[in-house]
C-alpha positions as semicolon CSV with decimal commas, in nm:
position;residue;x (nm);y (nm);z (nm)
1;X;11,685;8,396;9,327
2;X;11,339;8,318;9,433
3;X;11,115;8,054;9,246
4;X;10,735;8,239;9,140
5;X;10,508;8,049;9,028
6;X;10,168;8,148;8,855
7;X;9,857;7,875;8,838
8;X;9,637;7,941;8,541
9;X;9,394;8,111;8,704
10;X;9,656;8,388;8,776
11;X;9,778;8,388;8,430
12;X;9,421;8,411;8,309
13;X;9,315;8,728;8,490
14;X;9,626;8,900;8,373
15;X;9,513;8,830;8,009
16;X;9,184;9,008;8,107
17;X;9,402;9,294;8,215
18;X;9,486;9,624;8,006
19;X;9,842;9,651;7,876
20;X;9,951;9,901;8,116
21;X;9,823;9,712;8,488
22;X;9,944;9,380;8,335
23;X;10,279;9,520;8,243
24;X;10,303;9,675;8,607
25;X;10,231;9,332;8,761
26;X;10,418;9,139;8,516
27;X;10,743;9,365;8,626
28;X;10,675;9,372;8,979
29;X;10,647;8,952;9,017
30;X;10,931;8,936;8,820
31;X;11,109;9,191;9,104
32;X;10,986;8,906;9,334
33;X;11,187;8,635;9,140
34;X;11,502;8,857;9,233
35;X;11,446;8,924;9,590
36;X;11,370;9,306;9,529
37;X;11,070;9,469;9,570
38;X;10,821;9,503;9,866
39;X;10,868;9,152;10,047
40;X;10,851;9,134;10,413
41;X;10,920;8,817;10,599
42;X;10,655;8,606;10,752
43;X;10,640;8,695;11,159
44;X;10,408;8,490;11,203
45;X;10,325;8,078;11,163
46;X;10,091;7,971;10,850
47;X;9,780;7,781;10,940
């Protein structure tokens, strides 16, 4: 299982959001926590 973290400003803009988009996102980050989902590996290095 993957650690996701959220800073505030993250958490505030999905307060702003209408139930239905902030339920979508809310699910899908969660999907992240578990490894499922659209995640692709890094090919390249970070600067």
């Amino acid at each position: 299982m993957i650690s996701v973290r959220l800073t505030g400003e993250v958490l505030d803009y999905l307060k702003k959001l209408p139930p239905q988009p902030r339920h979508a996102i809310r699910v899908a980050i969660k999907e992240l926590g578990k490894e499922q989902g659209d995640i692709k590996p890094l090919t390249e290095e970070l600067e």
